[in-house]
VOPAGU-2260 file (C-alpha; in pm, 1 decimal, decimal comma):
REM VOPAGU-2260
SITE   aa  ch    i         X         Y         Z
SITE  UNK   A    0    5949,9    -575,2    3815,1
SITE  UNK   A    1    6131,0    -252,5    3888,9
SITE  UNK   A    2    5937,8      69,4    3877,6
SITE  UNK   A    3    6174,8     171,5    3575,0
SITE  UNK   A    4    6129,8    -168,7    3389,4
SITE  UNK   A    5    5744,8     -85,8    3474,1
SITE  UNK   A    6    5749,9     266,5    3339,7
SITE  UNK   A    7    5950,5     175,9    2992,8
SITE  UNK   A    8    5694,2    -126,8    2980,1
SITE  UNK   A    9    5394,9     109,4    2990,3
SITE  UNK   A   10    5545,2     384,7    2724,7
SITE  UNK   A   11    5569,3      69,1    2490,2
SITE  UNK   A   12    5235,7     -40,4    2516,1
SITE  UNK   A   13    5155,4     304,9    2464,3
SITE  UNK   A   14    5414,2     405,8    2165,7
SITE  UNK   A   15    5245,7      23,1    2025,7
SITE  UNK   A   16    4847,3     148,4    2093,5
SITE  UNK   A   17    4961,7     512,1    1938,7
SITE  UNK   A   18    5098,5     263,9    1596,3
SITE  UNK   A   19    4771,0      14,6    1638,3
SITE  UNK   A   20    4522,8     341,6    1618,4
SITE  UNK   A   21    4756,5     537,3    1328,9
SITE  UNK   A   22    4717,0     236,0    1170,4
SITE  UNK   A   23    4337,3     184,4    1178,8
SITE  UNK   A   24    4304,5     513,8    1116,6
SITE  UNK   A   25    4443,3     494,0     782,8
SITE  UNK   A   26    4268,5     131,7     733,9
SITE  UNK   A   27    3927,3     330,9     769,6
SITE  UNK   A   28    4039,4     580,2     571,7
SITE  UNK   A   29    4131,1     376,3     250,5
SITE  UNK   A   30    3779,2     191,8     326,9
SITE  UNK   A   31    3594,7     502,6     331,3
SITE  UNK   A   32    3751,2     616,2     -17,2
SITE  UNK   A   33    3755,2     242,4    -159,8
SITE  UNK   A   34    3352,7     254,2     -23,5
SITE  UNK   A   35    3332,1     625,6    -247,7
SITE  UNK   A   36    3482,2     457,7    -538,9
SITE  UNK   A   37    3240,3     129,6    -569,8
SITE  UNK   A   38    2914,4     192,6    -412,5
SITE  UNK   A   39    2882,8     590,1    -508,6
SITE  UNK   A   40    2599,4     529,9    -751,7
SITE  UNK   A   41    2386,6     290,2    -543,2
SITE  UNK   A   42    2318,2     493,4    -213,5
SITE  UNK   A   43    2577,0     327,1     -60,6
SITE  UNK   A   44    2712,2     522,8     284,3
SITE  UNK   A   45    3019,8     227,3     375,6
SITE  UNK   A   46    3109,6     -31,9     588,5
SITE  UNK   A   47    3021,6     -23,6     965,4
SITE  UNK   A   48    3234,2    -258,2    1242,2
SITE  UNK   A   49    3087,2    -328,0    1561,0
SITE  UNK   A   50    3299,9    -411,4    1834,6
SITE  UNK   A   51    3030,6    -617,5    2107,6
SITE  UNK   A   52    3221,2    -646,2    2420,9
SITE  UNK   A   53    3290,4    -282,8    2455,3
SITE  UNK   A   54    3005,1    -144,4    2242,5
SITE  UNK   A   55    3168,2     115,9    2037,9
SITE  UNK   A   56    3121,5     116,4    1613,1
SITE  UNK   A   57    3325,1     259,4    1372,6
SITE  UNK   A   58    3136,8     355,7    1072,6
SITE  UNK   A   59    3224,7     547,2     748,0
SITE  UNK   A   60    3099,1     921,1     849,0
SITE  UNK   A   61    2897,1     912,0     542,2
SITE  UNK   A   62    2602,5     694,2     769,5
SITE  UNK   A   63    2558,0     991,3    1009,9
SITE  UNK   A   64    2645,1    1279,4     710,6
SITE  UNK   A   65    2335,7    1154,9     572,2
SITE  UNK   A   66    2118,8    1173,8     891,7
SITE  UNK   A   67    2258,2    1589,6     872,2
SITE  UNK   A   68    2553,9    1543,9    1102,6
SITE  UNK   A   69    2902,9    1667,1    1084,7
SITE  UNK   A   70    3144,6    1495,1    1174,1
SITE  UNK   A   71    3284,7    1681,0    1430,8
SITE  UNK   A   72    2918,5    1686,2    1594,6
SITE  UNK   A   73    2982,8    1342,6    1682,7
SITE  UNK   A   74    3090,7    1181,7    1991,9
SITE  UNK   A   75    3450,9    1012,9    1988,5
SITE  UNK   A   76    3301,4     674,3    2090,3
SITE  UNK   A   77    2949,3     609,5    1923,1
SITE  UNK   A   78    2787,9     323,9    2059,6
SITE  UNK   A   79    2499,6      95,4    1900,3
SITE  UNK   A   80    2238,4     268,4    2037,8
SITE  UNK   A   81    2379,5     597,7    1870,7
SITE  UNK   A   82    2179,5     465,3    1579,5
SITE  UNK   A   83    1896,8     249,2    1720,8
SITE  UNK   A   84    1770,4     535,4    1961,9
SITE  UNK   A   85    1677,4     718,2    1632,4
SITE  UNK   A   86    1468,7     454,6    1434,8
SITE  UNK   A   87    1120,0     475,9    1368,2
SITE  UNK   A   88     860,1     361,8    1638,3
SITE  UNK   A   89     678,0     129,2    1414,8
SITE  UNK   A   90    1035,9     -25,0    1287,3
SITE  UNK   A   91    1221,4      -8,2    1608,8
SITE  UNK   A   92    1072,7    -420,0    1757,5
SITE  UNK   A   93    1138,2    -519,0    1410,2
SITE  UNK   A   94    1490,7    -397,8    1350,9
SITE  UNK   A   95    1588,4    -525,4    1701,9
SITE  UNK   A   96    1431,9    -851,1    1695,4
SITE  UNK   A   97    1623,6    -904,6    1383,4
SITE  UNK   A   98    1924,9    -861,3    1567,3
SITE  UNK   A   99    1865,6   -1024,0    1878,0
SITE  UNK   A  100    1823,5   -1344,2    1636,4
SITE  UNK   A  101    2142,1   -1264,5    1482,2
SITE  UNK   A  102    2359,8   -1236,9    1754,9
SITE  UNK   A  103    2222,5   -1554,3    1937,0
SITE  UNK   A  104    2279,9   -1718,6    1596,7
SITE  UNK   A  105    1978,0   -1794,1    1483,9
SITE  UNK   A  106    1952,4   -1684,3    1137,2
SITE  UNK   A  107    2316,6   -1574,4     944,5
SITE  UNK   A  108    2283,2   -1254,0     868,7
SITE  UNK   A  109    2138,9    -934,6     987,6
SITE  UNK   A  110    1971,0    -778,7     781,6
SITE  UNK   A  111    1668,9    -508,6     781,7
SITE  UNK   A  112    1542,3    -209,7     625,0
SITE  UNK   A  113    1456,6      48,9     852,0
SITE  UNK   A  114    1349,1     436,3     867,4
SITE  UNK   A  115    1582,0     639,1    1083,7
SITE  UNK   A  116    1558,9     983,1    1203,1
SITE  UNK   A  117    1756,2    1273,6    1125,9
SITE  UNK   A  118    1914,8    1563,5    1295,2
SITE  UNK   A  119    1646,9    1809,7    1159,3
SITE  UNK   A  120    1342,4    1521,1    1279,8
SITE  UNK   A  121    1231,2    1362,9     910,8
SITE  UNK   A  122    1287,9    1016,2     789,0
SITE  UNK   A  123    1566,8     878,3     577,0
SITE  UNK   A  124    1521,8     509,6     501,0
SITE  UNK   A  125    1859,1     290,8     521,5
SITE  UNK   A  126    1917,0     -53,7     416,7
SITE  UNK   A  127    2155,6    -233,8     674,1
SITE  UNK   A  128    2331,6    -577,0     629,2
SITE  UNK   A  129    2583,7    -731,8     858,8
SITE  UNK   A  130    2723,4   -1042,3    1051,3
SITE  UNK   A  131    2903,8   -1154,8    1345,8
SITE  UNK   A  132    3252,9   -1227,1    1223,9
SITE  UNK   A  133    3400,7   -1347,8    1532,6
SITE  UNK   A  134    3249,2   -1507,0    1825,4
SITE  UNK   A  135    3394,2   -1667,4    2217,6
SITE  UNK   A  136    3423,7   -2036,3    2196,7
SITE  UNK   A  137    3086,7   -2102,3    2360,4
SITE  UNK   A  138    2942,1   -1898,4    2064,8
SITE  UNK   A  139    2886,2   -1528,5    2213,2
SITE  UNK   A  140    2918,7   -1250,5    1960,4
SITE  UNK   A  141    3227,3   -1067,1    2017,0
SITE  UNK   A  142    3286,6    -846,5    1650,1
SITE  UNK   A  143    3041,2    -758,5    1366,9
SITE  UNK   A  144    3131,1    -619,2    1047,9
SITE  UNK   A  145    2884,5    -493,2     763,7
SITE  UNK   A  146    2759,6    -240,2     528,0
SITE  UNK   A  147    2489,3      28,0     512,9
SITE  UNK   A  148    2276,3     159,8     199,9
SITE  UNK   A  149    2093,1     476,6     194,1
SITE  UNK   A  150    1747,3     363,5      -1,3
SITE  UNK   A  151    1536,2     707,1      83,5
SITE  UNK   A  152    1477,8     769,6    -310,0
SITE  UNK   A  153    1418,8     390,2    -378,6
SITE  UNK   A  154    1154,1     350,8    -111,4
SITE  UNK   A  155     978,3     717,1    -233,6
SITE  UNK   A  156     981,2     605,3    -632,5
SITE  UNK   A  157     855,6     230,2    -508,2
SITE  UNK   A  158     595,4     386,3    -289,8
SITE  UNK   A  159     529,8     619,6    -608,3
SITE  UNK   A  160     521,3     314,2    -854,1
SITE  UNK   A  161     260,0      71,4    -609,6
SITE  UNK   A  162      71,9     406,5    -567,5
SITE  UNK   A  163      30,5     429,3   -1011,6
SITE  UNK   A  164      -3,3      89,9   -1031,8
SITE  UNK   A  165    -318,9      84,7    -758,7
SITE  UNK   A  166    -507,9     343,2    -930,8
SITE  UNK   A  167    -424,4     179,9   -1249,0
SITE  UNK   A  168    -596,5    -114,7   -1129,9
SITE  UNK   A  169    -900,4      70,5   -1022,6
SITE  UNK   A  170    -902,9     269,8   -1360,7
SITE  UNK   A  171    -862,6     -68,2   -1582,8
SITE  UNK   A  172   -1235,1    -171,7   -1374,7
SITE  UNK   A  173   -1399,1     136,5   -1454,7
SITE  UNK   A  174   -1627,6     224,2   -1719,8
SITE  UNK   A  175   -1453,3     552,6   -1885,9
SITE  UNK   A  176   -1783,7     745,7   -1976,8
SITE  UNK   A  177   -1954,7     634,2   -1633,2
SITE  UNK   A  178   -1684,6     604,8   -1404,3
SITE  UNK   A  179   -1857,0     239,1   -1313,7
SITE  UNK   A  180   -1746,1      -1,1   -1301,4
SITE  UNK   A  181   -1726,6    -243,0   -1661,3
SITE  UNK   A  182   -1995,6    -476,0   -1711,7
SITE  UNK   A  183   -1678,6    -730,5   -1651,1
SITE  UNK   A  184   -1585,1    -627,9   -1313,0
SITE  UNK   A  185   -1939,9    -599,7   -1218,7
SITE  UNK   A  186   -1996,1    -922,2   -1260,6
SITE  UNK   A  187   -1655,6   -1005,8   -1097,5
SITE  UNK   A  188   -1802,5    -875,6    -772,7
SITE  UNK   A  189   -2146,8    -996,3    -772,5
SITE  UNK   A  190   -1991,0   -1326,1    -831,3
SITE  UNK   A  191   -1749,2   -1331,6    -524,3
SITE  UNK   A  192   -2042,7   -1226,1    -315,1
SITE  UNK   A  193   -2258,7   -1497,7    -435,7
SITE  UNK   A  194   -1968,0   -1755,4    -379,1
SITE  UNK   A  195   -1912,6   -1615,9       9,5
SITE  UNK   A  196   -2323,0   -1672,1      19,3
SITE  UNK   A  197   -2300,1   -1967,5    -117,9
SITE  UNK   A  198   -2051,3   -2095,0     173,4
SITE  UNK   A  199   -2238,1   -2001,7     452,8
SITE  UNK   A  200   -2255,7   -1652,5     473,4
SITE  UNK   A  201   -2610,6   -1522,3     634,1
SITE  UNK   A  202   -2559,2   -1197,6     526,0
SITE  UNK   A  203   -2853,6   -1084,1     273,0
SITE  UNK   A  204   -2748,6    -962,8     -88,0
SITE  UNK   A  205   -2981,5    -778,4    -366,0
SITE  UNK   A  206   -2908,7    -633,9    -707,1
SITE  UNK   A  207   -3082,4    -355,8    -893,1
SITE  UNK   A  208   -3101,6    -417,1   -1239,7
SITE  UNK   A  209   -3193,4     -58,2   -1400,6
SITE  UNK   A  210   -3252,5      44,9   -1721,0
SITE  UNK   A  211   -3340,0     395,2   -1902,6
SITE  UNK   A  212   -3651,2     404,1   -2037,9
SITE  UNK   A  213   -3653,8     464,6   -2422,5
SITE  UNK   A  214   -3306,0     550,8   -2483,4
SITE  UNK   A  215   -3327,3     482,9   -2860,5
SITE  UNK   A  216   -3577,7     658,8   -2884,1
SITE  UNK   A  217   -3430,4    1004,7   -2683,1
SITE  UNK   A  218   -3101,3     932,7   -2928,2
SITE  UNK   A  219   -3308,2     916,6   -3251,2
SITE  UNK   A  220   -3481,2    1293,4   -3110,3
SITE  UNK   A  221   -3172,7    1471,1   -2990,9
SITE  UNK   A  222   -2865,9    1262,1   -3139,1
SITE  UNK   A  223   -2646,8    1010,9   -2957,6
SITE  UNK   A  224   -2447,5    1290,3   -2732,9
SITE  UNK   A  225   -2790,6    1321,1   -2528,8
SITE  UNK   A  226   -2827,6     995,5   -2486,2
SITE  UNK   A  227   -2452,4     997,7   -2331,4
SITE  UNK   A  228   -2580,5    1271,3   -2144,4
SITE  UNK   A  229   -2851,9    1136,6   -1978,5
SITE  UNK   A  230   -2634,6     783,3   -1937,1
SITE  UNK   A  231   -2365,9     966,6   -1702,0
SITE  UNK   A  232   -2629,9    1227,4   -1537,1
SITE  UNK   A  233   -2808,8     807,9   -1459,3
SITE  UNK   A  234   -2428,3     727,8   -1300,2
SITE  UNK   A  235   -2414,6    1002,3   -1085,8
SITE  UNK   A  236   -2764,9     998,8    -945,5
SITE  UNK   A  237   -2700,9     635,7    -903,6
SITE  UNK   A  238   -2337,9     677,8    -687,7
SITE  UNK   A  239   -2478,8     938,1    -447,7
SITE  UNK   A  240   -2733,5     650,6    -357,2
SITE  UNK   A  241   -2541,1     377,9    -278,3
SITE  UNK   A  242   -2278,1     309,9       6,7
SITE  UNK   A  243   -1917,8     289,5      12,6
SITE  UNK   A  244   -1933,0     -68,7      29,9
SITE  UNK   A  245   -2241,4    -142,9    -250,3
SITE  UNK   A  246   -2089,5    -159,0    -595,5
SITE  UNK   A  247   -2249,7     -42,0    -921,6
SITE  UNK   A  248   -2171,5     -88,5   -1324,0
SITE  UNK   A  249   -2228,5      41,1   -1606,5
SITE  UNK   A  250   -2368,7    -320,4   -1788,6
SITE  UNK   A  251   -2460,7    -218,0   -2118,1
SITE  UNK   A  252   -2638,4     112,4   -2311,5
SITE  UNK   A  253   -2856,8     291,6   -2104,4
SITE  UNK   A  254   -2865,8     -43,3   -1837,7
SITE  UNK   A  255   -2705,8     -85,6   -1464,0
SITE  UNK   A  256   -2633,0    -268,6   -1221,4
SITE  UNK   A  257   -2625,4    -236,0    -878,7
SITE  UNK   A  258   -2492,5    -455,3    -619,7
SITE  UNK   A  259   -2615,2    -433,9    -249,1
SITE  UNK   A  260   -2460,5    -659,6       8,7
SITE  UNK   A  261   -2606,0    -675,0     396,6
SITE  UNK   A  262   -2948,2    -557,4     189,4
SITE  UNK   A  263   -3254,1    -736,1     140,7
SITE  UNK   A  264   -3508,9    -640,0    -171,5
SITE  UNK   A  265   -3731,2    -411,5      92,6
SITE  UNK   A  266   -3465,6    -163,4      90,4
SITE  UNK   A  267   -3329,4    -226,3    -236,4
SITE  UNK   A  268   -3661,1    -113,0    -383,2
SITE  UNK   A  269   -3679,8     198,7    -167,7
SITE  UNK   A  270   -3258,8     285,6    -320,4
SITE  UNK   A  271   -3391,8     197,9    -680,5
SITE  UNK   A  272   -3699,3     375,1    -635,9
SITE  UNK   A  273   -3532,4     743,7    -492,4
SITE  UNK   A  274   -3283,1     684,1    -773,3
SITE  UNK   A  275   -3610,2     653,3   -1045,3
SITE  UNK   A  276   -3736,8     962,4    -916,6
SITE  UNK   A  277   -3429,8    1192,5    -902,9
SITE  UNK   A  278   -3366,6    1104,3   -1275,7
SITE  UNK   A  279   -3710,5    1159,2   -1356,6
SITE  UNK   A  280   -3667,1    1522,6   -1183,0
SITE  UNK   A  281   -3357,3    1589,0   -1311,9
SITE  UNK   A  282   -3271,1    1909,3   -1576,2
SITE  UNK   A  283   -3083,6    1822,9   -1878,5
SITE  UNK   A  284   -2978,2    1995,2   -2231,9
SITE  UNK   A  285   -3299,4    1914,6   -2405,1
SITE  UNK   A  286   -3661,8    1897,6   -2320,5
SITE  UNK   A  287   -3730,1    1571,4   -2262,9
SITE  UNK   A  288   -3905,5    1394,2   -1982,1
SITE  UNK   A  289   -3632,6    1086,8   -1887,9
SITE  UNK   A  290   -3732,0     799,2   -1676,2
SITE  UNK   A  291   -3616,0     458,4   -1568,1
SITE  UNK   A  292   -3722,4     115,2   -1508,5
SITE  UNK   A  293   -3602,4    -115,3   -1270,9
SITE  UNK   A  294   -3628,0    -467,3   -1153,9
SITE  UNK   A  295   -3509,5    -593,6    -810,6
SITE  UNK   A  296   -3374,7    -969,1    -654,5
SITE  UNK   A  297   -3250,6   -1086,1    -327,4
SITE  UNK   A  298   -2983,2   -1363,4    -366,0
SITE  UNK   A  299   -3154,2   -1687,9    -316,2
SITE  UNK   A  300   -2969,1   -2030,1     -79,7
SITE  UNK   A  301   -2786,6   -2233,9    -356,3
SITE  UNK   A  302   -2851,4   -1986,9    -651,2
SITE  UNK   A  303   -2616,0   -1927,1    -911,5
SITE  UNK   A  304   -2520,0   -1587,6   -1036,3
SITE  UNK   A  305   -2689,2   -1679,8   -1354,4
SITE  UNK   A  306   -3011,7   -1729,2   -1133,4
SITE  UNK   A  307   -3011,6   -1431,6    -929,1
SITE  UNK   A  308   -2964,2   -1217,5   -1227,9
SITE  UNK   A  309   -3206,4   -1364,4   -1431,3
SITE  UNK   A  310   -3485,3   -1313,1   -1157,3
SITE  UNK   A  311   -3378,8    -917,0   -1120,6
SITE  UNK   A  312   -3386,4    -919,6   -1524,2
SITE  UNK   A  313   -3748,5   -1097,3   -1488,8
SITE  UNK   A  314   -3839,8    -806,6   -1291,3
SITE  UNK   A  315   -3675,3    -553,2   -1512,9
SITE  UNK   A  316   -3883,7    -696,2   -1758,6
SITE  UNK   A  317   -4196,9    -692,9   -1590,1
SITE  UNK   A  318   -4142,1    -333,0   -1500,8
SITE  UNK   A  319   -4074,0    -240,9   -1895,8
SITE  UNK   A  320   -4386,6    -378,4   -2038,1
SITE  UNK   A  321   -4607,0    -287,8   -1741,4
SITE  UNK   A  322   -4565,7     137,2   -1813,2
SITE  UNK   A  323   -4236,1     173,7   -1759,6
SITE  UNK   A  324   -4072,0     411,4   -1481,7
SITE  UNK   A  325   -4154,3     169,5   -1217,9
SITE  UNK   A  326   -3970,0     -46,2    -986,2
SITE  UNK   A  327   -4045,9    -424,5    -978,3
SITE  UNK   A  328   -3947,4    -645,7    -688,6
């Protein structure tokens, strides 16, 4: 070929290239407002194309305008790792494993939710989805196409929601004068502790059954709101006594439980027993003298919840009719 033939050859591969990019050009730019037009009200920031062999993705600028970009601050050529050099630490395995397994073609689709990283350093979280849609004949990826979803404000009202719904859950357990738990869900624990006993567990397990002394009594002499008085003043004593782990209810007027796991009835009696004398001590509205009772059990091989609880109720018992303000183990 003649070096003229060679040089006209050349300008027409270029004059073809100059038509090939006007063209995508414009292809992008209908996508971009065709992307404005559907997916406005859903987060959605457009369709990304990923071309593998050369590593360069064309993406609607609305992907990086979110991450606080312009989009003249952008390189001409933004490769992959344009966007995977910004993810999240604790997402970054995830997102990429993901992708590794979708460009060897083992599952169909990419597709993660991911936190990525914005110009000014916070957090935007995007929802990405996208597939090979060409490969070589022996199955090597060589184009991807897909589309991107800002979810940020999804992710913040879901976090919002499970965060409502959790104390929810903790309020519906809870007695709402004692801030106890119900006589319901104190039962509901004691009973899952006695079933891991029951299944091999050697870890020891006692309950407190306490109970004001002469509550009617104090209610008949001052009115009911005293008696409420002295039943929440009873709560709080009891709470700064136990641990984090112990759990404690609110089981009827004026009578508690308390539920001690990894404690045997030695120190049970000694928790009861500081928790007799601060009431005891304790200053309240009217002049009365306000004491407790208490009877004490340590969970049993092969006993029953009914069991246990009857033998700390025994106690209880033993306590009331014995003089009262006592603990009985």
């Amino acid at each position: 070929m003649t070096e003229n033939k060679l040089n006209l050859e050349i300008q027409s591969l270029k004059k073809e290239l100059d038509s090939v990019k006007r063209l995508n050009n414009e292809l992008l730019k209908l996508q971009e407002e065709q992307d404005s037009l559907d997916f406005a009200w859903s987060g959605n920031l457009g369709h990304w194309f990923w071309d593998f062999q050369v590593n360069r993705v064309t993406f609607n600028p609305m992907k990086a305008i979110a991450l606080g970009f312009k989009k003249e601050e952008l390189p001409e050529y933004v490769d992959f790792q344009f966007f995977t050099d910004r993810l999240h630490p604790d997402d970054y395995e995830r997102v990429m494993d993901a992708m590794r397994d979708h460009l060897g073609n083992k599952i169909p689709v990419w597709e993660v939710r991911y936190r990525i990283k914005t110009k000014s350093g916070d957090y935007r979280t995007y929802y990405d989805r996208g597939k090979v849609t060409k490969r070589t004949a022996e199955g090597a990826p060589l184009f991807l196409s897909g589309i991107v979803f800002d979810v940020t404000e999804y992710e913040e009202e879901r976090r919002r929601l499970l965060e409502e719904n959790k104390e929810w859950a903790i309020q519906s357990k809870k007695d709402s004068m004692t801030g106890l738990y119900n006589r319901a869900n104190i039962l509901f624990e004691l009973g899952k502790l006695v079933n891991e006993a029951q299944v091999g567990s050697n870890k020891a397990l006692s309950i407190i059954l306490l109970d004001i002394d002469n509550l009617s009594h104090q209610n008949s002499l001052f009115g009911p709101l005293f008696g409420d008085e002295i039943i929440r003043k009873a709560s709080q004593i009891i709470e700064n006594h136990i641990k984090e782990e112990d759990y404690a209810g609110s089981f009827e007027g004026g009578k508690f439980m308390i539920v001690l796991p990894e404690t045997k009835k030695k120190e049970a009696h000694q928790i009861a027993d500081k928790i007799r004398q601060e009431l005891n001590a304790a200053d309240f509205s009217e002049p009365a003298e306000v004491t407790s009772s208490s009877g004490i059990a340590q969970y049993m091989p092969t006993e029953t919840v009914s069991q246990l609880f009857n033998r700390a109720d025994r106690m209880l018992y033993r306590g009331k009719t014995s003089g009262k303000n006592q603990v009985q183990s």
